[in-house]
N, C-alpha and C positions, 0 to 999 in steps of 0.2 A: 504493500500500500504506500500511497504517496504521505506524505508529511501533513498533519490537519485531519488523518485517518478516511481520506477519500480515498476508495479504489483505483488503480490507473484502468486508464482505457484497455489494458493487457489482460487485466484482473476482471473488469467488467465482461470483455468479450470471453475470457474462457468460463466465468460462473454460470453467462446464459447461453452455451451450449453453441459457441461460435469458434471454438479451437480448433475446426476443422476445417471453416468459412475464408475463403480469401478477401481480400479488399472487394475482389469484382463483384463476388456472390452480395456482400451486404451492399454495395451500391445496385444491384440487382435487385433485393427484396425494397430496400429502400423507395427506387421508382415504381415499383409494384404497388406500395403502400402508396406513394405520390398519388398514382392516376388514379386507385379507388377514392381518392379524397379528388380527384378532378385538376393536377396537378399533369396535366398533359405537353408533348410537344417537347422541349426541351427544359424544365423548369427551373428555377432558381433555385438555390441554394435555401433560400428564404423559405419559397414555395414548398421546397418539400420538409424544410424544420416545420412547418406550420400543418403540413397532411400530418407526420408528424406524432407533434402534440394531439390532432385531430382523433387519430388513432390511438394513444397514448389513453386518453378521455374515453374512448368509446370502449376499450376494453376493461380500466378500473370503474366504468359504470356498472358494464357487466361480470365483476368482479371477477374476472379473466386478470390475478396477481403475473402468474407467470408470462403472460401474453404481452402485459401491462412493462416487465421489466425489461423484455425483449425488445418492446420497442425503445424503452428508454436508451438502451444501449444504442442500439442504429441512430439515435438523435444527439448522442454524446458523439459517437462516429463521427456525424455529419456535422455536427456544429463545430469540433474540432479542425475541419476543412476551411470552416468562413472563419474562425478567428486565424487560419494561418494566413487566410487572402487578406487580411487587417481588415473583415468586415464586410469587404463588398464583399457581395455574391455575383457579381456579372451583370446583372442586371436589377432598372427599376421592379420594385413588387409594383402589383396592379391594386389601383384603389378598389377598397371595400365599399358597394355603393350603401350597404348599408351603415357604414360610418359616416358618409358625407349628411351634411347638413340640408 
């Protein structure tokens, strides 16, 4: 474990049963998880942290723990990617029309 008693991404990826998972493979379930949440086309970085969480949500509703930490891990993955690009993701996110006023 890292310093602060957080897991490393090392330690995350072999507890939820990815020690056999290449990069490609979780960037493969990843987009999977993307376009069920509608995260089509080529998506941002953004885009698929947010399917995501979306995922993330829909599994601790359905109290799917294990489901629940599996994604957590793929979104520790990914977010790990946009803090090395300092944050961008490549592209603008698309306004939420429901957020606008």
């Amino acid at each position: 474990t890292e310093e602060g008693g957080e897991a490393s991404i090392a330690d995350q990826v072999q507890s939820a049963g990815f020690a056999t998972w290449s990069a490609t493979a979780m960037e493969d379930e990843i987009l999977a998880i993307g376009q069920i949440h509608g995260a089509w086309g080529t998506p941002s970085i953004e885009e698929l942290l947010m399917a995501l969480l979306t995922e993330h949500r829909a599994n601790v509703d359905a109290g799917k723990t294990a489901e629940a930490d599996t994604v957590m891990v793929l979104y520790n993955f990914k977010s790990r990617q946009l803090v090395a690009q300092g944050g961008k993701g490549g592209k603008a996110l698309k306004t939420d029309k429901n957020l606008q006023n």
